[in-house]
C-alpha positions in Angstrom: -13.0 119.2 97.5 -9.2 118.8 96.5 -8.0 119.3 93.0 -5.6 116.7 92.0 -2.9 117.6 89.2 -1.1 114.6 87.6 2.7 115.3 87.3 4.3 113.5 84.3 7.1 110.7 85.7 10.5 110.8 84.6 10.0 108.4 81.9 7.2 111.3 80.8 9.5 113.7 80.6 12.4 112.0 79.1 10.3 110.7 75.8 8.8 113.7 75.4 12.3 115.8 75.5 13.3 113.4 73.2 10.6 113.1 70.6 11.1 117.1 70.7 14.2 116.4 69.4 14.3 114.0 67.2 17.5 113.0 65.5 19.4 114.6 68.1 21.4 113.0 70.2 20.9 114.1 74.0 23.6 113.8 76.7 22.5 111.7 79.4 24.5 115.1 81.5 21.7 116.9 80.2 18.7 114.5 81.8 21.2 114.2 85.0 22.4 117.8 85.5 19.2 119.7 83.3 15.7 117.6 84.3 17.4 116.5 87.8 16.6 113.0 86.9 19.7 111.2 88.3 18.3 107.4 87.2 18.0 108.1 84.0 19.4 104.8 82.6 16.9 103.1 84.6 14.1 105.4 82.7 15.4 105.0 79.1 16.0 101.1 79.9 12.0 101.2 81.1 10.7 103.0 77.9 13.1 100.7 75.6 11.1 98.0 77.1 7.9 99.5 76.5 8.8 99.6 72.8 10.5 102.7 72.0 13.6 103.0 69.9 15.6 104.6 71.9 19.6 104.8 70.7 22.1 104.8 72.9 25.6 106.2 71.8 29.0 104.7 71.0 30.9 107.5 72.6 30.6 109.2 75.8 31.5 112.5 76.8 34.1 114.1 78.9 32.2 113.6 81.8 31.0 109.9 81.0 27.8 110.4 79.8 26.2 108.1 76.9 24.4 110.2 75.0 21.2 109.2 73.5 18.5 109.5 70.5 15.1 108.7 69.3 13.9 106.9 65.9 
């Protein structure tokens, strides 16, 4: 008999990086470079949908990265 452990998805990781720090605004460098999730605009676009407020910035970074924050 096989054990099965559930990995969180991306979008798993990404809210709960977030909620952890809430208030803060995270690079989206940091989810792309950091967490090795290189979609991440598609993941934050998926859990806006599902109803989170998820902010994205006005500015951008040196590098071109939105960064973004939780309500």
């Amino acid at each position: 008999m096989e054990t099965y452990i559930e990995k969180p998805t991306q979008e798993q990781k990404i809210l709960k990086y977030l909620k952890a720090n809430k208030g803060k605004w995270i690079s989206g460098r940091y989810f792309n470079n950091v967490m090795r999730i290189s979609q991440f605009h598609a993941r934050i676009w998926g859990l806006q949908k599902k109803g989170h407020e998820i902010i994205p910035s006005d500015f951008k970074d040196k590098f071109g990265f939105k960064s973004y924050m939780i309500k």
